[in-house]
C-alpha positions as CSV (number, residue, x, y, z in Angstrom):
1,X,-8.7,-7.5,30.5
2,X,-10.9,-5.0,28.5
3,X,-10.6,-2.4,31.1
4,X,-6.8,-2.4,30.5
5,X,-7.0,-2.4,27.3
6,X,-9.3,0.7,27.0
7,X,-6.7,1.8,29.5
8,X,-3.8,1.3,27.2
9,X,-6.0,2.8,24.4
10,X,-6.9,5.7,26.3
11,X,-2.6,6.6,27.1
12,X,-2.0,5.8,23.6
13,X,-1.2,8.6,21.1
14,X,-3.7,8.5,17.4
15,X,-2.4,5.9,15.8
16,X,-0.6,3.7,18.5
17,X,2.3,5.4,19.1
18,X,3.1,5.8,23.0
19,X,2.9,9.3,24.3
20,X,6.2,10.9,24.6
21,X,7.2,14.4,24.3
22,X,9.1,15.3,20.6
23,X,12.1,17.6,20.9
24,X,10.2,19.9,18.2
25,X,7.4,20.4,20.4
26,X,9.8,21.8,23.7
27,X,11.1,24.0,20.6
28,X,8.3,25.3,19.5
29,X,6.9,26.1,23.0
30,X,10.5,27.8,24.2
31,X,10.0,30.1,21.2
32,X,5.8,30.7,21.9
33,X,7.1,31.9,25.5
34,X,9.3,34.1,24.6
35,X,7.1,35.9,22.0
36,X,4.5,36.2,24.6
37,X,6.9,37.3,27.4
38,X,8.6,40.2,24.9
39,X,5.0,40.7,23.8
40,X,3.6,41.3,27.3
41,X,6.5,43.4,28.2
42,X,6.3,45.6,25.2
43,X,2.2,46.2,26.0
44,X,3.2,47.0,29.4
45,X,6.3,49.6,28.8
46,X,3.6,51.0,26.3
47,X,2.1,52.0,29.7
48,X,4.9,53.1,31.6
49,X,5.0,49.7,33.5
50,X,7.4,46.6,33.5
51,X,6.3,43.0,33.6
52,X,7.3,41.9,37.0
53,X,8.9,38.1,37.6
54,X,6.0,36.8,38.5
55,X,4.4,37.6,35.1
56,X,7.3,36.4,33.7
57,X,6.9,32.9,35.4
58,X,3.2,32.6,34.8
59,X,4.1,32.9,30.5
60,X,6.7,30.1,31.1
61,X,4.7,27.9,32.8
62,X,2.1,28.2,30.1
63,X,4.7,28.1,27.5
64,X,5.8,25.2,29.4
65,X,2.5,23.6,28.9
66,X,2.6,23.6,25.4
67,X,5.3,20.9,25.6
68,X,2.8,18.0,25.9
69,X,0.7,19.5,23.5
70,X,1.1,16.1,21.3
71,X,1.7,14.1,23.9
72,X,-1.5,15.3,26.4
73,X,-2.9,18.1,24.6
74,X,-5.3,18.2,27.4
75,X,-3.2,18.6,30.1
76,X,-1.3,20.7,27.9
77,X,-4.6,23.0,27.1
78,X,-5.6,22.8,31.4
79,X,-1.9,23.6,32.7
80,X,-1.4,26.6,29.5
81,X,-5.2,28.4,30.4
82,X,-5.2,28.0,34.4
83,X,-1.4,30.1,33.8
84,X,-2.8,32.2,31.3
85,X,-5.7,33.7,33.4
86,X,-3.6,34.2,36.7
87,X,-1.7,35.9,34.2
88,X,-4.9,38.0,33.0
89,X,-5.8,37.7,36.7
90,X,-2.9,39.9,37.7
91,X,-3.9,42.9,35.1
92,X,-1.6,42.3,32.1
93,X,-2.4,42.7,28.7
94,X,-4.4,40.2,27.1
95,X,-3.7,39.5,23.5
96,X,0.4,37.8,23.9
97,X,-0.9,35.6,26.8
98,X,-4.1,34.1,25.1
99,X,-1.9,33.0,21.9
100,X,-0.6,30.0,24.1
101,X,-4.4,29.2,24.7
102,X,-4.6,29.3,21.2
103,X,-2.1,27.0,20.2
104,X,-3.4,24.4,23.3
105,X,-7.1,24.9,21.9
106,X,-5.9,24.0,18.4
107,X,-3.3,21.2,19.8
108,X,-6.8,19.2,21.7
109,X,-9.0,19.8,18.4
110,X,-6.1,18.7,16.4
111,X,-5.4,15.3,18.2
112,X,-8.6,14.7,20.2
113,X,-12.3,13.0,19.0
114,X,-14.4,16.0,18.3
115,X,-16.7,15.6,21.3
116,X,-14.0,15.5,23.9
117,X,-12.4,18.9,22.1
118,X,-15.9,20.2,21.8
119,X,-16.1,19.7,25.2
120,X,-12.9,21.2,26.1
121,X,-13.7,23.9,24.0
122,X,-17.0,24.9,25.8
123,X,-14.9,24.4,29.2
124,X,-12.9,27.3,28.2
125,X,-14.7,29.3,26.5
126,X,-17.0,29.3,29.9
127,X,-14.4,29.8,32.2
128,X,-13.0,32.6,30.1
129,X,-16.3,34.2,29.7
130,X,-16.9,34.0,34.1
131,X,-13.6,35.4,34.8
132,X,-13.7,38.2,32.1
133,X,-17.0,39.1,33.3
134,X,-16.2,38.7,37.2
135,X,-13.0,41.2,36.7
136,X,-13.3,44.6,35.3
137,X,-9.9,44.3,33.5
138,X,-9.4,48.0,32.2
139,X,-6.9,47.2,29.2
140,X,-9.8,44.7,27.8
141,X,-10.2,44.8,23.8
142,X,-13.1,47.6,22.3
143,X,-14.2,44.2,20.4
144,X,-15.6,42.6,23.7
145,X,-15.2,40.0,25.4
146,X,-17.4,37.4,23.9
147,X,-15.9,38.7,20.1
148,X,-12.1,38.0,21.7
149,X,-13.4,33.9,22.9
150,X,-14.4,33.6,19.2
151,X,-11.4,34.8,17.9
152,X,-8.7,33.4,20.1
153,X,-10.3,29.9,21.3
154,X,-13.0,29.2,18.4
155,X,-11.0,29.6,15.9
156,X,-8.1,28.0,16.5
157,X,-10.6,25.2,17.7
158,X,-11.7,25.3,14.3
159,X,-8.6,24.7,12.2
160,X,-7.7,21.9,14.7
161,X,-10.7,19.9,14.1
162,X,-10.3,20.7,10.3
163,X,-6.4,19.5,10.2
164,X,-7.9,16.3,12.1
165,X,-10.4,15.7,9.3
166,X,-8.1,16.0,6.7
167,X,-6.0,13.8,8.4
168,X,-8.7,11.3,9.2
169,X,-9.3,11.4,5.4
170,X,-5.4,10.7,4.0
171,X,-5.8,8.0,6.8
172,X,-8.6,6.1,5.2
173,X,-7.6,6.6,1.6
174,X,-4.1,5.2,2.6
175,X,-5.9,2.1,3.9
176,X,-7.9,1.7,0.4
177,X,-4.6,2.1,-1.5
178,X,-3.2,-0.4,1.1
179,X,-6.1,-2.7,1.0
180,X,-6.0,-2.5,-3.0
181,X,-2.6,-3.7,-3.3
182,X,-3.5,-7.1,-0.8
183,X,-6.3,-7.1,-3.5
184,X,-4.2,-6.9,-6.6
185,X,-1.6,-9.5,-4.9
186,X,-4.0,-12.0,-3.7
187,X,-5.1,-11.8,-7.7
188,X,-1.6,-12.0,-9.2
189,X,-1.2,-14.9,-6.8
190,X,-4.2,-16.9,-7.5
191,X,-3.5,-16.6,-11.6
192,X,0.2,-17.6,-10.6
193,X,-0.9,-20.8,-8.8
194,X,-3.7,-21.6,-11.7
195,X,-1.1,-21.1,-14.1
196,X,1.1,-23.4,-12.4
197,X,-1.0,-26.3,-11.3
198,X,-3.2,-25.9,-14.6
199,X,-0.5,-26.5,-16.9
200,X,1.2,-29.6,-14.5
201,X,-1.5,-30.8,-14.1
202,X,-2.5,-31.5,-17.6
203,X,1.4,-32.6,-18.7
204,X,0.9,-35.1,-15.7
205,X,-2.2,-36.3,-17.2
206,X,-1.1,-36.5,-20.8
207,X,1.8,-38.5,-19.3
208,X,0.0,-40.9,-17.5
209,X,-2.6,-41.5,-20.2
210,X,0.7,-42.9,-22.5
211,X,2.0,-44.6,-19.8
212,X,-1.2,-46.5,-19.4
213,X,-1.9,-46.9,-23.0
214,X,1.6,-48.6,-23.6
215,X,2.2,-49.9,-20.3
216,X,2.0,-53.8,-21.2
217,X,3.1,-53.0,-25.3
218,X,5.9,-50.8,-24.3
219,X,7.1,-51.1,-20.7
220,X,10.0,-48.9,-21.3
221,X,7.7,-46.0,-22.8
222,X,5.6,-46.3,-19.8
223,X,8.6,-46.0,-17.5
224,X,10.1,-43.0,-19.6
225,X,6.2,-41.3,-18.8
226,X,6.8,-42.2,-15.2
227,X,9.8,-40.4,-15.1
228,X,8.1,-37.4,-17.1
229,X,5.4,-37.0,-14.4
230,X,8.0,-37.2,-11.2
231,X,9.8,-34.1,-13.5
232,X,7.1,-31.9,-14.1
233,X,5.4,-32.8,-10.5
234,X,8.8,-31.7,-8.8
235,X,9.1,-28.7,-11.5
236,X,5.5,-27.6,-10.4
237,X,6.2,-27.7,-6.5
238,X,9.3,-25.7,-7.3
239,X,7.3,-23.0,-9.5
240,X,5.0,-22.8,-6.0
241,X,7.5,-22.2,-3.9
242,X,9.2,-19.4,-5.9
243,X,5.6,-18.0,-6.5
244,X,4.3,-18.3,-2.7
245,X,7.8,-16.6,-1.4
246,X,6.6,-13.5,-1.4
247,X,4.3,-14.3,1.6
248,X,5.3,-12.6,4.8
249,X,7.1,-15.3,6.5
250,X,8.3,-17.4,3.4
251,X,11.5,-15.5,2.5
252,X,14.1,-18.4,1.5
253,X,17.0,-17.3,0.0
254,X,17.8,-21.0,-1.3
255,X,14.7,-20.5,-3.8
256,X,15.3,-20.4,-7.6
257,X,14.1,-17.0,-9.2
258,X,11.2,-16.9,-11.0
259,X,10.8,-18.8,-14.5
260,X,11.7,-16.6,-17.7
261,X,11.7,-17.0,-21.3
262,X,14.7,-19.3,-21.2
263,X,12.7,-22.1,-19.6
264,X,10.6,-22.0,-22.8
265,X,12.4,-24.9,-23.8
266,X,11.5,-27.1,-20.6
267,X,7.8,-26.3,-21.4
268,X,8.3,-27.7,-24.9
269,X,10.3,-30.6,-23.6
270,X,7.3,-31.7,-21.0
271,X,4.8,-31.4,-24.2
272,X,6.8,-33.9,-26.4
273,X,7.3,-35.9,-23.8
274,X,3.9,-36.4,-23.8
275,X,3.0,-36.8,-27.1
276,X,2.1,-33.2,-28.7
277,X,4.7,-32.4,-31.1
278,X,5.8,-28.6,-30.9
279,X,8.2,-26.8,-32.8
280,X,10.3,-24.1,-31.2
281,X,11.5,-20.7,-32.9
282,X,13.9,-18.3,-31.1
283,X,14.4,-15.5,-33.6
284,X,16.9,-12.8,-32.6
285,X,19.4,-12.3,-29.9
286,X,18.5,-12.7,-26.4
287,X,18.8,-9.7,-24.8
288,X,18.4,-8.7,-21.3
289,X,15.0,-8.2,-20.1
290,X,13.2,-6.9,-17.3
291,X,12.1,-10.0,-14.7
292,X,8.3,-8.9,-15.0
293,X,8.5,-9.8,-18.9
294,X,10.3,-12.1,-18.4
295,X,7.8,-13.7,-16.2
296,X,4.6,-12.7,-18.4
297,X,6.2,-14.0,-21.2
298,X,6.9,-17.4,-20.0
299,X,3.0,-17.8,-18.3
300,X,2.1,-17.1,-21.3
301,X,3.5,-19.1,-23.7
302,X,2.7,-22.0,-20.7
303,X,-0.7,-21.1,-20.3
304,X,-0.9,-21.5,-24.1
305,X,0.4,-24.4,-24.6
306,X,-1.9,-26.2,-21.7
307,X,-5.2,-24.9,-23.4
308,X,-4.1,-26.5,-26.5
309,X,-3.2,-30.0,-24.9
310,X,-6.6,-29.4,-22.3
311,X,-9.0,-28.1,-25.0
312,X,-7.5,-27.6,-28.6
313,X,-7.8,-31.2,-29.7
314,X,-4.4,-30.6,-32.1
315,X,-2.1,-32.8,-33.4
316,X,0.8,-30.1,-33.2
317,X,1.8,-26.7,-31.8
318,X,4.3,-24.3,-32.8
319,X,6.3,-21.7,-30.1
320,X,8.1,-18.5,-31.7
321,X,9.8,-16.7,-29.2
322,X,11.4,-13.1,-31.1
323,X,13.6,-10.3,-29.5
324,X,13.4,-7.3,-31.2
325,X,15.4,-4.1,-30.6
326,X,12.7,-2.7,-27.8
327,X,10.2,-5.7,-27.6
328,X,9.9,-9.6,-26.9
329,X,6.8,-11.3,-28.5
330,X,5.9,-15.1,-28.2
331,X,3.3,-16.5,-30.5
332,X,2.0,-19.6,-30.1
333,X,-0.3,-22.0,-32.6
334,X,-2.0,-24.8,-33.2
335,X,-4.0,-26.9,-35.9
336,X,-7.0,-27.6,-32.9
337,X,-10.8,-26.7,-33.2
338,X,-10.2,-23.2,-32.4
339,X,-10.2,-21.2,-28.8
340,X,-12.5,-23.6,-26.7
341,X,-10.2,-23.5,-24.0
342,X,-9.2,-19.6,-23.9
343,X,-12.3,-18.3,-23.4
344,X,-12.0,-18.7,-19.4
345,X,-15.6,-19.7,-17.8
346,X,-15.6,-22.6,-20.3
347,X,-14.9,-25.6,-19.8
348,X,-11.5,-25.7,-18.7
349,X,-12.8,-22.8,-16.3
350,X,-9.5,-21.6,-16.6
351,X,-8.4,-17.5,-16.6
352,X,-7.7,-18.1,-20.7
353,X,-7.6,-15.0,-22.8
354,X,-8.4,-12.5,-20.0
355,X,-5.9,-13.5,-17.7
356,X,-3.1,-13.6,-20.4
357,X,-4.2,-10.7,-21.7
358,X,-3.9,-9.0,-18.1
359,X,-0.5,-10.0,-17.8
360,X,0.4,-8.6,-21.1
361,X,-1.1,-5.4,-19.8
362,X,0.7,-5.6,-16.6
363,X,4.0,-5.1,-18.0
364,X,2.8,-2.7,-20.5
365,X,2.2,-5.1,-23.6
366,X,-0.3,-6.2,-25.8
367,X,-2.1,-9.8,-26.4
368,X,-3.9,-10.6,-29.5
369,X,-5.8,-13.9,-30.1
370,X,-8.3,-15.8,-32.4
371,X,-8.7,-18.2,-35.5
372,X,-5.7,-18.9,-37.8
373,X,-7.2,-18.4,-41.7
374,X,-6.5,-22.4,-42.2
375,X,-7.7,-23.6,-39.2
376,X,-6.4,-23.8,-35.7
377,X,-6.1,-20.8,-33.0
378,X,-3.1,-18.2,-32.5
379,X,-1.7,-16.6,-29.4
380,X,0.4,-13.6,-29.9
381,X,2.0,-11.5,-27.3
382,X,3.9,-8.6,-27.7
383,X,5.8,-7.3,-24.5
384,X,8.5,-4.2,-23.9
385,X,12.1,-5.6,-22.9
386,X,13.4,-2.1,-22.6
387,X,14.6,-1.4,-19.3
388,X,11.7,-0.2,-16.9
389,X,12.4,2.6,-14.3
390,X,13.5,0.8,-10.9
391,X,12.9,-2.5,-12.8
392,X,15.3,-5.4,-12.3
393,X,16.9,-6.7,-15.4
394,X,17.5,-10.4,-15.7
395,X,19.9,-11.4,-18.1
């Protein structure tokens, strides 16, 4: 089975791709041959000859071999040079011909390892160097020989290896970038389940603490608490399933969109259900906003209000959500001992201040915190509402 595989590796194109043969390349190698055929024929009538049909079939085939210079660049590179030098080997001029060897040396250093180019290069480059020094080809360059295999096969070798680097480069910085944004989305995904659970999971809590504080005083308290928990349980699974369908594999089209602003109220609902009184303040119009806000905005004020039932210690919070003409800030306070839980690493271990504040950042807002002057902690966030480029507008 691994012999196969290398197999399949091995007639595999960079990348994957199966070897085939692109349109383009048959172009390009059409229009090499002819420039080397009208090439070779204008050296010759420079000398009073003609370049007889066999010359003429001997540039086509290594035209011809240029084809699969993609596809098998080695083939491409034995098929184009064995032509070439029965060309050479029949006494036409040299330079038209040796550009197709050219263009096959650069094809195998272009889409080859380096050792097996190398290797092809040094295959050439020694044959080249026999039969040039086996035949006493009168029309050969004043340079030399051995100057003409550096310029028309090292060269080109050269600048295919280089393009390969370069390539090689753009490859592995594309699999950072592409490796960075798993990064950043395993991130925004972990803060959106924290968010989610953290603040359920401490409504549920403060629920079920009344219920079993007036349970035999109150039964119908305790029930109304029940019912409060089932709410914000089914709520939270909801949230996790909107959050998680972004997941390869989890697209449901059934899903609610994500929570926004307008839920605000729900939050505030759950909280004095459970016993924390909070005020709510909508100043201003709604106005349409783009979903990313829309989202921060809502964590936020959620992720708020749990540190202040989980840590705070108050006796009351207050939410003030205002639109303004280009912004949407939410504020959140409380009369509590201050910002035990938003320090994240505390006690709550919770993300706190540094993940609210990333979320602010993330849609291009700010996020201020600390002591109010009479006591307690505020949270304020101030986020852009205009409409973002390519951003979706929920309204």
């Amino acid at each position: 089975m691994e012999r196969m595989a290398a197999l399949r590796a091995a007639w595999a194109r960079p990348g994957g791709e199966p070897r085939r043969v692109e349109p383009v390349d048959a172009l390009f190698a059409a229009v090499l041959g002819v420039l080397a055929a009208l090439g070779s024929a204008s050296a010759l009538s420079e000398r009073g000859l003609r370049l007889d049909a066999a010359g003429y079939a001997l540039v086509a085939v290594a035209a011809a071999g240029l084809v699969a210079r993609r596809a098998w660049p080695l083939a491409a590179l034995a098929v184009t040079f064995t032509a070439t030098i029965a060309f050479l080997a029949r006494g036409h001029p040299y330079a038209p011909a040796l550009e197709l060897t050219s263009v096959a040396v650069y094809s195998v250093a272009a889409w080859r390892p380096e050792r097996v180019s190398a290797a092809a290069l040094v295959t050439v480059t020694v044959a080249y160097l026999s039969f040039s020094s086996w035949t006493a080809a009168p029309d050969a360059p004043e340079m030399g020989v051995p100057a003409l295999a550096a310029l028309w096969l090292l060269a080109p070798w050269a600048a295919g290896a280089a393009v390969r680097a370069y390539r090689r480069v753009r490859a592995r910085a594309a699999e950072a970038e592409r490796l960075g944004h798993i990064q950043e989305e395993r991130l925004r995904m972990a803060r959106e389940v924290h968010d989610i659970v953290g603040h359920s999971l401490a409504v549920v809590n403060m629920q079920a603490g009344v219920a079993l504080h007036v349970l035999h005083r109150r039964p119908e308290r305790a029930e109304e608490s029940l019912r409060a928990v089932r709410e914000v349980s089914a709520q939270a699974l909801e949230e996790l399933r909107a959050a998680l369908r972004t997941l390869p594999g989890t697209a449901d089209p059934g899903l609610a969109p994500a929570p926004g602003l307008e839920r605000v109220p729900e939050l505030v609902d759950a909280m004095r259900r459970g016993g924390l009184p909070v005020d709510l303040v909508v100043e201003g119009a709604r106005r349409r906003v783009p979903v990313a806000v829309d989202l921060a905005g809502y964590r936020i004020v959620q992720e708020s209000l749990t540190n202040v039932v989980r840590h705070a210690g108050a006796s009351r919070a207050d939410v003030r959500v205002t639109y303004g003409p280009d912004t949407v800030s939410v504020t959140v306070t409380d009369d509590g001992t201050g910002d035990l839980g938003y320090q994240g690493g505390g006690q709550g271990g919770g993300h706190g201040l540094p993940g609210m504040r990333e979320r602010a950042a993330s849609v291009g807002g700010t996020l201020e915190a600390g002591p109010c002057p009479g006591g307690g902690f505020r949270v304020l966030a101030v986020l852009p509402c205009g409409p973002r480029p390519g951003g979706v507008i929920r309204g």
